[in-house]
C-alpha positions as CSV (number, residue, x, y, z in Angstrom):
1,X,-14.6,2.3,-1.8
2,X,-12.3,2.9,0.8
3,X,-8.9,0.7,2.3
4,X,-8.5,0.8,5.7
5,X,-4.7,-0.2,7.2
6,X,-4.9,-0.6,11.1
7,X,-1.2,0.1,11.8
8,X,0.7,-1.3,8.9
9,X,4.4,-2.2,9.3
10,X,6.0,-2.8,5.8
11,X,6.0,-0.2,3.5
12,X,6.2,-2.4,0.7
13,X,2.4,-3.4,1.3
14,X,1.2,-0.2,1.6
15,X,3.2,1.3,-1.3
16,X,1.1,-1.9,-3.2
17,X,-1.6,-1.3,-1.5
18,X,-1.7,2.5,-2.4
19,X,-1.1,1.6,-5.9
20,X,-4.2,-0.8,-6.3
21,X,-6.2,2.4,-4.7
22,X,-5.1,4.8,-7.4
23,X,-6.1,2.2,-9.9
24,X,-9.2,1.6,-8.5
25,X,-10.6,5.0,-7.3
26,X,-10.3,3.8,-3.8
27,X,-9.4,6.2,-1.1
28,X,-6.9,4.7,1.4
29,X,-7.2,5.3,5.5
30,X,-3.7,4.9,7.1
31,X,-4.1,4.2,11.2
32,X,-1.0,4.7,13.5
33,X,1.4,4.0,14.6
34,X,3.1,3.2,11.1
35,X,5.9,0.8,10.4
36,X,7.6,3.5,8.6
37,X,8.0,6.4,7.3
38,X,5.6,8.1,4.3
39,X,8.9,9.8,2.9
40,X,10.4,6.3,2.7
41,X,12.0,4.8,-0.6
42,X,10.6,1.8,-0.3
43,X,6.9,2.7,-0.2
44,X,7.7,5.2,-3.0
45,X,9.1,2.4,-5.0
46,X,6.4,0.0,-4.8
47,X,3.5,2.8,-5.4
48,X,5.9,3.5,-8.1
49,X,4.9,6.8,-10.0
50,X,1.0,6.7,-8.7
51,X,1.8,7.5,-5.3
52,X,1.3,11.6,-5.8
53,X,-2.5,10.5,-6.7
54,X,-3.6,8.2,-4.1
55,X,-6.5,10.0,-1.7
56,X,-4.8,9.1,1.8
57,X,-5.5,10.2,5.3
58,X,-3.8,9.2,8.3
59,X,-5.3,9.2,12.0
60,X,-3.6,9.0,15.5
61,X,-5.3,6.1,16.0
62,X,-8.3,3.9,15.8
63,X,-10.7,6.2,18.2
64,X,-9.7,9.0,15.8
65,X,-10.4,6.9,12.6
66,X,-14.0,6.2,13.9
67,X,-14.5,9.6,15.2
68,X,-13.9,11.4,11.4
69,X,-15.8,8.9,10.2
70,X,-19.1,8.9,11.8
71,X,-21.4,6.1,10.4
72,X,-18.4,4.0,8.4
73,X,-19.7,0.9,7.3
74,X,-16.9,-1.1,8.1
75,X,-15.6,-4.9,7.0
76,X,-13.2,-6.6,9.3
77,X,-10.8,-8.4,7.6
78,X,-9.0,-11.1,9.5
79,X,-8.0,-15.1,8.9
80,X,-10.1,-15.3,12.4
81,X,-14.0,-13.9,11.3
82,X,-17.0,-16.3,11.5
83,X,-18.1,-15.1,7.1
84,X,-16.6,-15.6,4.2
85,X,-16.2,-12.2,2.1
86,X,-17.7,-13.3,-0.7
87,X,-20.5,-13.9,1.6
88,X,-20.9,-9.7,2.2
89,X,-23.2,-7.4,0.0
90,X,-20.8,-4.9,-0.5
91,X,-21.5,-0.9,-1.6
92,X,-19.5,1.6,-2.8
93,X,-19.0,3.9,0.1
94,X,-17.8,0.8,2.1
95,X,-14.5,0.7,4.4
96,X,-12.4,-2.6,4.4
97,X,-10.3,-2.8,7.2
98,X,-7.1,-4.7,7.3
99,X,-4.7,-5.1,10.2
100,X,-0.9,-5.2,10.5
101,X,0.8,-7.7,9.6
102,X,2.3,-9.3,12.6
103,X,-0.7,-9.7,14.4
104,X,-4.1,-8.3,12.4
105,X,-6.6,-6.8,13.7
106,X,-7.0,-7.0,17.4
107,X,-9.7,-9.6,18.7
108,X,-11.5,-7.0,21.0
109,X,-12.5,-4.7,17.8
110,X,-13.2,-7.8,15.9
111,X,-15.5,-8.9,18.6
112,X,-17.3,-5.4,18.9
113,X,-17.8,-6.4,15.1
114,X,-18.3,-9.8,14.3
115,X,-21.4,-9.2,12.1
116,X,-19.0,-7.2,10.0
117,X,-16.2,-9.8,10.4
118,X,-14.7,-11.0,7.3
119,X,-11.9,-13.9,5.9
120,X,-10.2,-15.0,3.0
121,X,-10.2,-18.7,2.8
122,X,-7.6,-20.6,2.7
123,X,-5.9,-24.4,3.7
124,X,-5.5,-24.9,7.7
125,X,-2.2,-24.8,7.7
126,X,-1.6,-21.4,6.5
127,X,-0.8,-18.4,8.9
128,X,-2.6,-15.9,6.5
129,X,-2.2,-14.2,2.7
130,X,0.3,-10.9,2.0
131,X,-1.5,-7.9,3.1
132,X,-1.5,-6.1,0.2
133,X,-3.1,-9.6,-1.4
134,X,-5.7,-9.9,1.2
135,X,-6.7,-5.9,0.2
136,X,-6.6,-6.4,-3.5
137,X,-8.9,-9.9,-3.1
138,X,-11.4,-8.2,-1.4
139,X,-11.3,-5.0,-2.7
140,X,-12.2,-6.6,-6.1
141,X,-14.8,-8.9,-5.2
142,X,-16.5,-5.4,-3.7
143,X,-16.0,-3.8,-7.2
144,X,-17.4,-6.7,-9.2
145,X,-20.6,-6.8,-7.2
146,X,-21.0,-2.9,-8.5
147,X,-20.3,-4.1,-11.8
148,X,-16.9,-2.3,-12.1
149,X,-18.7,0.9,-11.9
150,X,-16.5,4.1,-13.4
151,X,-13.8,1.5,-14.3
152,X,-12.5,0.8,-17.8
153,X,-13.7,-2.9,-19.0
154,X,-11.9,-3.3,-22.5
155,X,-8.7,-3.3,-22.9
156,X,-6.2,-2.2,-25.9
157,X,-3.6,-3.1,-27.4
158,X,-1.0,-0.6,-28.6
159,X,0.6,-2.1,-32.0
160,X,-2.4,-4.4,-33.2
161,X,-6.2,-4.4,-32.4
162,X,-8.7,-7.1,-31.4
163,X,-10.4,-8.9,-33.7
């Protein structure tokens, strides 16, 4: 699977974000202009010590993204789409896109895309999730529907053992 961040502006989300991809074997897709700073503390800090093995790339922009990607499969994520993502047959080369978190992503790709256009629900009267919510949300429903695949299912305890 692969995250896609359309110009994200608080390097705590990313940092989370990059930390759910190194626990999930998803490869991350960073699209400037960034809020910040790679180098920073603060994305450091809430990666914590999985940053140094999260597959990242950056691009210029969004033109670039799509050209070094030729034939993405993409999924829109945005409080405004017409489907639900639960709605989506997701598979495992897929991109989910997410936008920034002032403002999403822009309308015109979204309607260039609305096939591909996917929400969260949620009450009317809420603006949208956390960013780095919204990615893990939908990031795991796309993993469940491939059953988990190369992920460990069981866990262990470290003093006692399950019954």
């Amino acid at each position: 699977m692969n995250i896609v961040l359309l110009e994200p502006e608080i390097p705590a989300n990313t940092g989370n974000i990059g930390r759910t991809c190194v626990a999930t074997g998803t490869r991350l897709h960073l699209i400037e202009p960034l809020g910040f700073r790679l180098s920073e503390k603060e994305i450091k800090r809430a990666g914590m010590d999985y940053w140094q093995d999260l597959d990242v790339n950056v691009y210029l922009n969004y033109e670039d993204f799509l050209e070094k990607n030729p034939g993405a499969k993409i999924y829109y994520a945005s409080t405004k789409a017409p489907q639900i993502y639960t709605q989506v047959r997701y598979e495992k080369d897929d991109y989910l896109m997410f936008g920034k978190e002032s403002a999403g992503i822009p309308e015109e790709i979204l309607l260039k895309n609305q096939e591909a256009a996917i929400r969260i629900p949620m009450k009317e009267d809420i603006r949208s999730l956390n960013l780095s919510n919204s990615a893990a949300i939908v990031l795991y429903e796309a993993l469940r529907q491939q059953e988990f695949a190369q992920m460990q299912l069981e866990g262990a305890l470290t003093k006692y053992q399950w019954r």
